[in-house]
C-alpha positions in Angstrom: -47.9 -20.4 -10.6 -47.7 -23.5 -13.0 -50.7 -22.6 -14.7 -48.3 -19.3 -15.4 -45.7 -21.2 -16.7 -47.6 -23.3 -18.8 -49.4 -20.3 -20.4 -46.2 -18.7 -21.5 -45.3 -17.2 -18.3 -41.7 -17.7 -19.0 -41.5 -15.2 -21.5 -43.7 -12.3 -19.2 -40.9 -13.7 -16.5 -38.0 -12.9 -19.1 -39.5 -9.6 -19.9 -40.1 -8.8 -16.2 -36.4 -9.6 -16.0 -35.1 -7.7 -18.5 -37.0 -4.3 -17.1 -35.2 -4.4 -13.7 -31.7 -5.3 -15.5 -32.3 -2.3 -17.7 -33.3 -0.5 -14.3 -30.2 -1.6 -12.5 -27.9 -0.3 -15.6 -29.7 3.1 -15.8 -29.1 3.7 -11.9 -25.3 2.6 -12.5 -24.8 5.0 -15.3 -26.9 7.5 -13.0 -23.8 6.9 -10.6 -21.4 6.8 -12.8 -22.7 10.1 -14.3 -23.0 12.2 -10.5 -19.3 10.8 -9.8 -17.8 12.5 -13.0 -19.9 15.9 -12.7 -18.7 15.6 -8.8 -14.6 15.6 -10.0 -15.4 17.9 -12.4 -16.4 20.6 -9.6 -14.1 19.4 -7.2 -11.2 20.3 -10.1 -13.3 23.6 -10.8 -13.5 24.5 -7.1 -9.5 24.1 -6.4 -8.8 25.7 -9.7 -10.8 28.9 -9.1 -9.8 29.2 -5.4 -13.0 28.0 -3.8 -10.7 26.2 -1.1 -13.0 26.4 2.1 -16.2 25.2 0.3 -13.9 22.2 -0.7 -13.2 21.6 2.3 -16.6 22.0 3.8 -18.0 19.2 1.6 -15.5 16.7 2.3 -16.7 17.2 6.0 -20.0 16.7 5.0 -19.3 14.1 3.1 -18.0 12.3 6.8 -14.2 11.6 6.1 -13.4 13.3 9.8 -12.2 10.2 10.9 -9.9 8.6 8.3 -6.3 9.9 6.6 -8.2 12.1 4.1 -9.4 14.4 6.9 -5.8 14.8 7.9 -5.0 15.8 4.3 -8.1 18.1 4.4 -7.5 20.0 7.5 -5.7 23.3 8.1 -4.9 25.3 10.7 -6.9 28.3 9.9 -9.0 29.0 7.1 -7.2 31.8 5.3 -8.8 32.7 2.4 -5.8 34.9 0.9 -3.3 31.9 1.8 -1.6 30.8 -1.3 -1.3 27.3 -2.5 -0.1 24.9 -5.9 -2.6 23.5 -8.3 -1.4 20.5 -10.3 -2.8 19.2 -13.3 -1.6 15.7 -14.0 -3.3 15.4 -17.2 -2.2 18.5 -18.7 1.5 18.4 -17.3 1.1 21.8 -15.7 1.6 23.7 -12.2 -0.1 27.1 -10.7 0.9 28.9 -7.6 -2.2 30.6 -6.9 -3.2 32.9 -4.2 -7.1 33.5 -4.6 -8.0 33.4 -8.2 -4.8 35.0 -8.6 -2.1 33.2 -10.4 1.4 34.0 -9.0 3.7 31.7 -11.0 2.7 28.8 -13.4 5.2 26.7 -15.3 5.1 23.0 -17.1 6.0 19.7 -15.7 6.5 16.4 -15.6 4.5 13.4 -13.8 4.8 9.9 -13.3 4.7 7.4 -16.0 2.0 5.3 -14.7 4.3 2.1 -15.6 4.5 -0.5 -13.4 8.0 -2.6 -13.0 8.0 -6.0 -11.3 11.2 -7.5 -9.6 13.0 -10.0 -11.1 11.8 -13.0 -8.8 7.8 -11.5 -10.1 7.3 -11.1 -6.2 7.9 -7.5 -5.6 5.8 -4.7 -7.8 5.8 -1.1 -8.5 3.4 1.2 -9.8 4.9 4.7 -10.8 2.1 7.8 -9.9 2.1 11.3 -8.7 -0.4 11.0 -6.6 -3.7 12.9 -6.4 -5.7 15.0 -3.4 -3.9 17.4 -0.9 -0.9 17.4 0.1 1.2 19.5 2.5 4.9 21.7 1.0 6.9 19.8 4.2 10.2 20.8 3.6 12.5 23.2 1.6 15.7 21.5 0.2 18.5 23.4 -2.0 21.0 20.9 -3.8 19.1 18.3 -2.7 20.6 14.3 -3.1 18.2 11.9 -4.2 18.5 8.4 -2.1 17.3 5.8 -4.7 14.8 3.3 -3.6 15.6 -0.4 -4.4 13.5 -0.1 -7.9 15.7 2.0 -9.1 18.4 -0.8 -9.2 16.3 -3.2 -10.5 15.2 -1.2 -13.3 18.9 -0.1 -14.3 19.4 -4.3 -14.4 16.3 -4.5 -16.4 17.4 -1.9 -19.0 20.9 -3.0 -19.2 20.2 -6.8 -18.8 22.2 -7.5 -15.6 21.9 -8.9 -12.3 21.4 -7.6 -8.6 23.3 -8.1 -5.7 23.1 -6.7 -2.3 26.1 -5.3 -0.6 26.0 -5.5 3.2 28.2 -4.0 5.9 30.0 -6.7 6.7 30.1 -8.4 2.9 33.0 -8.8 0.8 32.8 -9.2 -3.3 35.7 -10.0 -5.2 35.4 -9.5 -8.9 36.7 -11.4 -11.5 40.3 -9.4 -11.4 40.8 -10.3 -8.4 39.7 -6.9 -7.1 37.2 -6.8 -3.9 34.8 -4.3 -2.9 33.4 -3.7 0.8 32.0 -0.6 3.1 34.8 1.2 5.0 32.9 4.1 6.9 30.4 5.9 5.2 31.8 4.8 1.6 32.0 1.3 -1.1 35.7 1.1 -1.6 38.2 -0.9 -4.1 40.7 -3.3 -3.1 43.2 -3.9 -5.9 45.1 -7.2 -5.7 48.2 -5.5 -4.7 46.6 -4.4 -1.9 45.7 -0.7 -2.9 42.5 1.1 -1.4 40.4 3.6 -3.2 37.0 4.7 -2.3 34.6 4.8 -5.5 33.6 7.5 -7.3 30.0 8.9 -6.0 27.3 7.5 -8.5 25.8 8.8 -11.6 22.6 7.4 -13.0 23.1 4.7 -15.5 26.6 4.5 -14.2 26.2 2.0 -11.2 28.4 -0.4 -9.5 28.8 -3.4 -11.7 30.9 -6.1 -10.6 30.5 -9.7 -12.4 27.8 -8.8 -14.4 25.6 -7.9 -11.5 24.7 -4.6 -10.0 25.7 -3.3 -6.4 23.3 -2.3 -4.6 24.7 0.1 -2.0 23.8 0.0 1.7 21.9 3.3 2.6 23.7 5.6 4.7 26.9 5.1 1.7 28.0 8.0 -0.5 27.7 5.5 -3.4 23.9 5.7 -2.5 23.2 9.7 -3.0 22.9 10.8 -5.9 23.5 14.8 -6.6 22.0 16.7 -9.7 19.0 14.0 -10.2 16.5 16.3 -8.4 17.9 19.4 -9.8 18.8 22.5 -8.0 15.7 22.8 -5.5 12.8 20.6 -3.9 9.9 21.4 -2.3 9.3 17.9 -0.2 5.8 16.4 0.0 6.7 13.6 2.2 6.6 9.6 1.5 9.3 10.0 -1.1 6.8 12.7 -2.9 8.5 16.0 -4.4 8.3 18.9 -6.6 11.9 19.5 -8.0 14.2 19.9 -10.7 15.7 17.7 -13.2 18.4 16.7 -14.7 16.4 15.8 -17.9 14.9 19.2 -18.7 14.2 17.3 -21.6 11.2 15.3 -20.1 9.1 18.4 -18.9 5.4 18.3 -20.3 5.8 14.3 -20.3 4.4 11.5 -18.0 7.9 10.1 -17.2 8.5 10.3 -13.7 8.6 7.5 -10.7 5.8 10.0 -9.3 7.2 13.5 -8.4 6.7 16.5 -9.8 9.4 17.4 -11.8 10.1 21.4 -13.3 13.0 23.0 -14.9 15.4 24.1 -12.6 14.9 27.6 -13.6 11.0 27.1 -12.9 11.8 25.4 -9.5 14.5 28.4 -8.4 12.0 31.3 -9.2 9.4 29.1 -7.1 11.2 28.0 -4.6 11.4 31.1 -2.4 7.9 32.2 -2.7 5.9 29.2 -1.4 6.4 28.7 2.1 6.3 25.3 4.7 2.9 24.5 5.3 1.8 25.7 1.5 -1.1 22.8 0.3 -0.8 21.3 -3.2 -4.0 20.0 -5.0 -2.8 17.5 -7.5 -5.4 16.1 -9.8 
């Protein structure tokens, strides 16, 4: 072996090196390559109705153990069963029923921003997500019940800061004026000792009180919101939706929190055809 060395052996060594880096690179792209054919026909396969032989492949594939198999199964294979296709990329929906199409319309999806709290410890990241989901409920008029980043991006926009009000918390504003939670709603106590509840909330009209904004205790009327999801929502559970919009404006955009937003013209002639139990393949 030193004799090898000391007759240039190093460089056959580099060379020998070199061959089994290139090796390793072409397997990775081979890989690489197999994944994005493999999307590709899983897209093709939901798109054109091939629902079942989906299905069988992810069983093959051995996820009968973990969450996605949950997402996967179905009480009975119906091939006629309709279901909603979702393309992220092109901002579009199909209600399909074989390789029929029963209704298709434009939408909106999630931004894919991400918003961090204003202590940097608490982070968001804003997508529809992708696979199978379940249509879990049917809501008409629905209220939205805003998560607590959706306060802290209103005092990110408008430069202001956050405050929690509890139960049993009183905040007195600069007037003298306080503001507490009698029963289900955030009232106003004027210095002369008059009592008003607040109006119900309107987005980018929140409770501000010394340059801060309220955040209202859920269960409050100051924490629905009406008209935000539009006129009807199909629920897809953990927060997930396709619904209407009070921005018709943003349809055929990526600028949602992560539901699946439609005009609510789209969502009303939708709305009664698809059943509970209907799947959605987002991609």
């Amino acid at each position: 072996m030193i004799n090898f060395f000391r007759h240039g052996g190093k460089v056959e060594l580099l060379l020998i090196l070199g061959v089994v880096i290139a090796l390793v690179a072409s397997a990775k792209l081979l890989t690489d390559t197999a994944e994005l054919r493999y999307d590709r026909d899983v897209y093709r396969m939901v798109y054109n109705g091939n629902l079942g032989l989906l299905e069988d492949l992810h069983a093959q594939l051995g996820v009968q153990s973990d969450s996605m198999q949950k997402l996967l199964e179905r009480p009975t294979r119906d091939p006629n069963a309709p279901y909603i296709v979702v393309s992220i990329a092109d901002h579009q929906l199909w209600y399909k029923q074989g390789n029929q199409t029963l209704f298709t319309a434009p939408v909106a999806t999630a931004s894919g921003k991400e918003l961090v709290g204003s202590d940097g410890g608490e982070r968001w990241r804003f997508e529809t997500p992708r696979g199978r989901l379940i249509v879990q409920s049917k809501d008409e008029n629905p209220a939205w019940v805003p998560p607590d980043w959706h306060y802290v991006e209103q005092a990110h926009k408008r430069g202001l800061g956050l405050v929690h009000l509890t139960r049993d918390q009183t905040i007195v504003g600069k007037d003298g004026a306080k503001y507490m939670v009698q029963g289900s709603d955030i009232v106003k106590q004027y210095p002369d000792g008059h009592v008003e509840p607040l109006p119900p909330p309107k987005e980018g009209h929140e409770i501000v009180v010394n340059g801060n904004i309220i955040v209202p205790p859920f269960g409050t009327t100051q924490r629905r919101y009406l008209g935000t999801l539009g006129t009807r929502r199909l629920d897809l559970g953990d927060g997930y939706g396709i619904h209407g919009t009070d921005e018709p404006e943003s349809i055929g955009h990526s600028v949602s929190h992560g539901c699946i937003r439609l005009r609510n013209e789209d969502v009303e002639q939708l709305y009664p055809m698809v059943p509970i139990g209907t799947p959605v393949y987002i991609y």
